[in-house]
One Martini backbone bead per residue (centre of mass of N, CA, C, O) as a GRO file, in nm:
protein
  247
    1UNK     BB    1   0.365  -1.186   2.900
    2UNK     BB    2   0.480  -1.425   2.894
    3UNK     BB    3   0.580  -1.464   2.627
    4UNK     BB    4   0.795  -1.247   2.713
    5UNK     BB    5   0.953  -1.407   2.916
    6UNK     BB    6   1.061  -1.646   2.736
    7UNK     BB    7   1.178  -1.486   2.532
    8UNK     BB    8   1.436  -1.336   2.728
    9UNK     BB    9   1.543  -1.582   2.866
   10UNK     BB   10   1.653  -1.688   2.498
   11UNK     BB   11   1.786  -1.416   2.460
   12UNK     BB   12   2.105  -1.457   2.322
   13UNK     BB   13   2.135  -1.770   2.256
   14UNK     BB   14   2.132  -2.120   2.176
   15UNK     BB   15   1.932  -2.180   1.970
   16UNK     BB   16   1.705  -2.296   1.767
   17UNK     BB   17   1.682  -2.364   1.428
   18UNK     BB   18   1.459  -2.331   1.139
   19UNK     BB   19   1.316  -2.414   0.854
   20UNK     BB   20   1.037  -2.344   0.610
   21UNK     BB   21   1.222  -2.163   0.410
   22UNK     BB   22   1.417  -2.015   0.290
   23UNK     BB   23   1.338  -1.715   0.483
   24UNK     BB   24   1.190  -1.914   0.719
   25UNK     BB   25   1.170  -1.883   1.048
   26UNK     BB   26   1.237  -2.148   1.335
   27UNK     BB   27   1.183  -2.179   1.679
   28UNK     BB   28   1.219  -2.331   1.995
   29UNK     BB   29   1.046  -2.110   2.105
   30UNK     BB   30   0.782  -2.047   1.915
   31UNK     BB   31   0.676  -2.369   2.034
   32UNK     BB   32   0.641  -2.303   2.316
   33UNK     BB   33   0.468  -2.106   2.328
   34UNK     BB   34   0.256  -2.199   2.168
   35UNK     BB   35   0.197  -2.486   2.338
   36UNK     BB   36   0.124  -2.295   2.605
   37UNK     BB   37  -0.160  -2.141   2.475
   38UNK     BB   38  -0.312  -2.367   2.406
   39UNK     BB   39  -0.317  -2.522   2.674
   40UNK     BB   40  -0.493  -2.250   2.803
   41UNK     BB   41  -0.722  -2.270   2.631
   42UNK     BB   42  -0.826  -2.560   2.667
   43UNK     BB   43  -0.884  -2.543   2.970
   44UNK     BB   44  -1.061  -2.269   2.959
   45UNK     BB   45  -1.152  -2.294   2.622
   46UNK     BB   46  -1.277  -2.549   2.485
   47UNK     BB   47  -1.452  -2.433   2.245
   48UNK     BB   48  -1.210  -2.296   2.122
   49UNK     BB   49  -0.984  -2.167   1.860
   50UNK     BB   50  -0.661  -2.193   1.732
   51UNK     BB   51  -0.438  -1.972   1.481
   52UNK     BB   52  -0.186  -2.044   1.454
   53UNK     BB   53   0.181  -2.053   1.296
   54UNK     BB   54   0.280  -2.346   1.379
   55UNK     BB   55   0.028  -2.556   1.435
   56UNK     BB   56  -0.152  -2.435   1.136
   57UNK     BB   57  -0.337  -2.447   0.856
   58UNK     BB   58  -0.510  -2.397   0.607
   59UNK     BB   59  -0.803  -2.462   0.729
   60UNK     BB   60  -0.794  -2.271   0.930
   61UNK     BB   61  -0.756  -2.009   0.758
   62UNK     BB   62  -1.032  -2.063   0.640
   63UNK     BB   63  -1.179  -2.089   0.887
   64UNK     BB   64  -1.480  -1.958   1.055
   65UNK     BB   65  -1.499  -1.929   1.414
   66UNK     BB   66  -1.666  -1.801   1.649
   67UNK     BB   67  -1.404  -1.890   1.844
   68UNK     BB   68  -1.074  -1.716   1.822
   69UNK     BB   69  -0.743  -1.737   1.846
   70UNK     BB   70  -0.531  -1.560   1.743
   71UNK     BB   71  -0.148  -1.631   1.728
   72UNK     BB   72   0.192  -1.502   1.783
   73UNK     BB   73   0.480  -1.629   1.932
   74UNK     BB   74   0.647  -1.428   1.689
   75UNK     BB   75   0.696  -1.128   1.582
   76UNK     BB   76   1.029  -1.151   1.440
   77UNK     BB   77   1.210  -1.405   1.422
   78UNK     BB   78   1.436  -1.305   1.284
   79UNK     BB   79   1.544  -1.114   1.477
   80UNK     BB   80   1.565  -1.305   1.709
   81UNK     BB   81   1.775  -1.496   1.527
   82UNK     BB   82   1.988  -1.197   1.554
   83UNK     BB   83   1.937  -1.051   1.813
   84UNK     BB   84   1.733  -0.857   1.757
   85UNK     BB   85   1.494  -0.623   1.941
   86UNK     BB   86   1.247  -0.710   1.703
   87UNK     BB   87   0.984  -0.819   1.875
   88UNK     BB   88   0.657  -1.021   1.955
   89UNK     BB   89   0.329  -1.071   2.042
   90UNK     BB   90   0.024  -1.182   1.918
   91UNK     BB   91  -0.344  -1.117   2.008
   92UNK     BB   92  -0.638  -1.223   1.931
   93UNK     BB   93  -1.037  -1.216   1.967
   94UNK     BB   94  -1.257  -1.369   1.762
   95UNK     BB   95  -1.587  -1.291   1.621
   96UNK     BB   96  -1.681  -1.402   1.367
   97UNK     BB   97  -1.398  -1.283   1.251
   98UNK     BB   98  -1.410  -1.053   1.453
   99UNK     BB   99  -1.228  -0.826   1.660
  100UNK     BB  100  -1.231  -0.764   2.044
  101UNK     BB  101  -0.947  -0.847   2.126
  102UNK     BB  102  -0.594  -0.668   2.187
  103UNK     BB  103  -0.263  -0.814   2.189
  104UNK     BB  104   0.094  -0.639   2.195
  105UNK     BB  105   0.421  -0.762   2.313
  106UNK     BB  106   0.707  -0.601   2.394
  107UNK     BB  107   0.966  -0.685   2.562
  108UNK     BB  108   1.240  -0.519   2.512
  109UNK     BB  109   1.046  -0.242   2.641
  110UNK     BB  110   0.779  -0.286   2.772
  111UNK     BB  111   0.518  -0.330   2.569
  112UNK     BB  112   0.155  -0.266   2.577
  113UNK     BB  113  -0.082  -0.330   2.349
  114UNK     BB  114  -0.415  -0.243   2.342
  115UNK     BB  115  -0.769  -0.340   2.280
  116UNK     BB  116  -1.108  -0.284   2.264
  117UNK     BB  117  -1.400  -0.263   2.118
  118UNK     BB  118  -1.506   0.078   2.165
  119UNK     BB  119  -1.231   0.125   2.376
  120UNK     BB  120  -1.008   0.176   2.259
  121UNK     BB  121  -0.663   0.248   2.300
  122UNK     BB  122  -0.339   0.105   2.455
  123UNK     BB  123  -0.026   0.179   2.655
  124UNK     BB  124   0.022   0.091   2.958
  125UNK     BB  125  -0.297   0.187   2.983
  126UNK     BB  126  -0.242   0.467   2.818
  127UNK     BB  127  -0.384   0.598   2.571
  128UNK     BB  128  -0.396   0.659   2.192
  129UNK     BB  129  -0.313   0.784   1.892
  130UNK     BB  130  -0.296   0.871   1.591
  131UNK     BB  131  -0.181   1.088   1.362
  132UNK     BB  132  -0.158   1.434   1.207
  133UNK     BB  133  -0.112   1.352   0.930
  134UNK     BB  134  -0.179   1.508   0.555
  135UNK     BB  135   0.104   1.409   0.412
  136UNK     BB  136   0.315   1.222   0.283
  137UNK     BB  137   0.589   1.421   0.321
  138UNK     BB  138   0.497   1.411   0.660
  139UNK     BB  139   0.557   1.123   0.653
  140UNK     BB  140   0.593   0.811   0.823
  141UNK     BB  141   0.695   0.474   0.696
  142UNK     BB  142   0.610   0.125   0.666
  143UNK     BB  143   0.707  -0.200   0.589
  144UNK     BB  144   0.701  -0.541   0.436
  145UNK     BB  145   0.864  -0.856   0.325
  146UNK     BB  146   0.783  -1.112   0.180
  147UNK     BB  147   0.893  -1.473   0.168
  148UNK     BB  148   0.901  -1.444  -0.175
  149UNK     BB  149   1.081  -1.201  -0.271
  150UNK     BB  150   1.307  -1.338  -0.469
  151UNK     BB  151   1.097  -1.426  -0.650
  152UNK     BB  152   0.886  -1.142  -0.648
  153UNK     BB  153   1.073  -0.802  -0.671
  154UNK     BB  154   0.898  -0.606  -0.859
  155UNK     BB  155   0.637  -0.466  -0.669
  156UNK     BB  156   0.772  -0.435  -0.406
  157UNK     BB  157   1.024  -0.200  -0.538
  158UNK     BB  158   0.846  -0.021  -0.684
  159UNK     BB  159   0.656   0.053  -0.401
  160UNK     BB  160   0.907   0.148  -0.236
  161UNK     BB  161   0.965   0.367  -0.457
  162UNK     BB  162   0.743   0.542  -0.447
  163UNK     BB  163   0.734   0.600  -0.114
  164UNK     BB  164   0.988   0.768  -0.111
  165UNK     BB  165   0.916   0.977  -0.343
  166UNK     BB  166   0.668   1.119  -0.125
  167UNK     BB  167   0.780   1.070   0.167
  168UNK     BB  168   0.966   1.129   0.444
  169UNK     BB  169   0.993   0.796   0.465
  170UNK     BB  170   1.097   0.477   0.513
  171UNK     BB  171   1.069   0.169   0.688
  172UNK     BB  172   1.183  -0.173   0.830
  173UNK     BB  173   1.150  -0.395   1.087
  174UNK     BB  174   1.025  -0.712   1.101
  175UNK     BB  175   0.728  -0.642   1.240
  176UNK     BB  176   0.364  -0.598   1.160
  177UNK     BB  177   0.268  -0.577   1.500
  178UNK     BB  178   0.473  -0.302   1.521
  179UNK     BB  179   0.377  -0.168   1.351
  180UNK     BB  180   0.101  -0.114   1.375
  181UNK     BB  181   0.144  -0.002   1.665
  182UNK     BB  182   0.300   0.271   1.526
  183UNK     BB  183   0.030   0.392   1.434
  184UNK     BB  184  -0.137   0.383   1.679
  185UNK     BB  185   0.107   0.556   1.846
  186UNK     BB  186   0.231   0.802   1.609
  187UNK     BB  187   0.488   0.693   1.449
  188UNK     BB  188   0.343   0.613   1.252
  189UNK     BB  189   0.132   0.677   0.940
  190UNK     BB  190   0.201   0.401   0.749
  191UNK     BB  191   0.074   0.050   0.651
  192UNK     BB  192   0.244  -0.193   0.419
  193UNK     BB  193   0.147  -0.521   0.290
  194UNK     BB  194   0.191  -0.821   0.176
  195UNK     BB  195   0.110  -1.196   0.233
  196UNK     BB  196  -0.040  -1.210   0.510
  197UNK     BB  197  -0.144  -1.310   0.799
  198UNK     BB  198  -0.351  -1.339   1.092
  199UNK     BB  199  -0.121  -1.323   1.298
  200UNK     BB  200   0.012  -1.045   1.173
  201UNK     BB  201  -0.314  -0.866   1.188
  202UNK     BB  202  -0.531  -0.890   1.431
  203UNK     BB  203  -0.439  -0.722   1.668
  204UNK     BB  204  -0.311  -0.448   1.512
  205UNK     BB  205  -0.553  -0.371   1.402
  206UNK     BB  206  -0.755  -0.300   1.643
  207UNK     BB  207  -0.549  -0.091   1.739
  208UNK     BB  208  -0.561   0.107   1.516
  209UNK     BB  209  -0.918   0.132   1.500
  210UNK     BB  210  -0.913   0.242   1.826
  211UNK     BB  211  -0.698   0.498   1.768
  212UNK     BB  212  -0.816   0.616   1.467
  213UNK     BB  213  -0.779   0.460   1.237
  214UNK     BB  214  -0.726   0.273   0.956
  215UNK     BB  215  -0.846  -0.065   0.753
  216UNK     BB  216  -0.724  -0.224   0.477
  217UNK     BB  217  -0.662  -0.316   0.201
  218UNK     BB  218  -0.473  -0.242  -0.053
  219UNK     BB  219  -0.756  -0.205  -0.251
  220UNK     BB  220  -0.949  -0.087  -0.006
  221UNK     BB  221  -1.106  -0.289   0.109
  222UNK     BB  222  -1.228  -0.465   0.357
  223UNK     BB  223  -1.111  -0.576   0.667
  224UNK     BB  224  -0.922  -0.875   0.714
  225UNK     BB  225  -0.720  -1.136   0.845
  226UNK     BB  226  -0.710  -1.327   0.580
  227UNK     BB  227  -0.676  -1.134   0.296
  228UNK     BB  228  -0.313  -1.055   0.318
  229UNK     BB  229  -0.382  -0.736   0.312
  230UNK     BB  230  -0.245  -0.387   0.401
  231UNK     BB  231  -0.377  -0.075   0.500
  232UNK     BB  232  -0.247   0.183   0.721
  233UNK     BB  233  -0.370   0.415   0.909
  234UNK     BB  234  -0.461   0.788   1.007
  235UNK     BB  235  -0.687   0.821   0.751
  236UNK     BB  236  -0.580   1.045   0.632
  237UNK     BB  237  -0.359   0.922   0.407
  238UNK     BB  238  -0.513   0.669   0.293
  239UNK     BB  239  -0.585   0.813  -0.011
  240UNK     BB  240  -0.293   0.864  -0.075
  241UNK     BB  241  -0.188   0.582  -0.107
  242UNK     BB  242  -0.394   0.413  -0.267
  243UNK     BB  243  -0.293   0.603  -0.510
  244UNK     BB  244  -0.030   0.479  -0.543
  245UNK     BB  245  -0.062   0.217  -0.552
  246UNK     BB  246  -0.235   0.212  -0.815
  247UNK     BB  247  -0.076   0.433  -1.027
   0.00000   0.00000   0.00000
């Protein structure tokens, strides 16, 4: 939660941003939160890895170390860079790949969601659980466009324009862990993205697992942080929308 104190000290003011890529932005907020995480798990857990957004390189991202706490210190950058409200911090810690407690903190709502394995999914402390809805025409769904999407979007739109006619809605938020949080406490039906990092789904994926719902790759295969790609759903919808992807 000190990360989302830190975001809302200052939301809406004159922050610096900087480019990483054409349209994938970074704060000069977002730096400051990694660097005082990261220094917090150095003092506390000194043998432990950090495999954080801002900076971590490629070889950090393949390698799989005993102890690794995954971390995005604003999961919706781009919102935040535009004051738009819609942003969170995402936090797992895997052992030996595997998440084994997440948490997701939205500090503009005070929404904290949080997981351990084996032992449910919490809002606010709360128990949640993924929705009933059994059919695509019945789910509201989510997704996100990856920072490639200008030069490669024709099967993003393809894949967006089938799940409109088939869903009762589809929705866009710009961020990855509230989209995953909102599987897991049953406001969306269904959520899926390729080209994703591990720190954009490896919180918000053991809470929606936790919360009763499923996670996989797009492909259908077993859902890891590294593999890029997500399809989460509330367990039931699961495999109709895998048939939709597949097309």
């Amino acid at each position: 939660m000190r990360a989302g104190d830190v975001q809302m000290a200052h939301f809406g003011t004159d922050i610096r941003v900087d480019k990483k890529g054409v349209i994938d932005l970074v704060t000069e907020i977002d730096l400051e939160i990694e660097r005082e995480f990261r220094a917090m798990i150095a003092e506390r857990f000194p043998d432990h890895a950090v495999l954080g957004e801002e900076f971590g390189n490629k070889d950090d991202r393949d390698r799989i170390p005993q102890f690794c706490w995954v971390f995005d210190p604003i999961d919706g950058t781009t919102n935040y860079a535009h004051n738009l409200p819609i942003f969170c911090s995402s936090l797992a810690l895997e052992v030996d790949g595997q998440p084994i407690v997440a948490a997701v903190y939205d500090p503009s709502r005070r929404e904290l969601f949080t997981a351990e394995r084996g032992q449910g999914a919490r809002l606010n402390g709360q128990p949640i659980h993924v929705s009933g809805a059994t059919t695509l025409i019945d789910s509201l769904l989510v997704t996100g466009f990856h920072y490639e999407v200008q030069q490669d979007p024709e099967e993003v739109i393809a894949l967006f324009g089938k799940f409109i006619t088939q869903a009762r809605a589809v929705r866009r938020l710009g961020s990855a862990a509230l989209d995953l949080c909102y599987v897991a406490a049953g406001r969306f039906d269904g959520f899926w993205e390729k080209k994703l990092q591990p720190w954009d789904v490896a919180g918000g994926a053991l809470i929606v697992i936790e919360a009763g719902g499923r996670v996989t790759t797009m492909a259908g295969g077993p859902y890891a942080s590294r593999e890029g790609s997500v399809l989460a759903t509330n367990s039931l919808i699961h495999t109709q929308m895998l048939k939709t992807i597949r097309g």
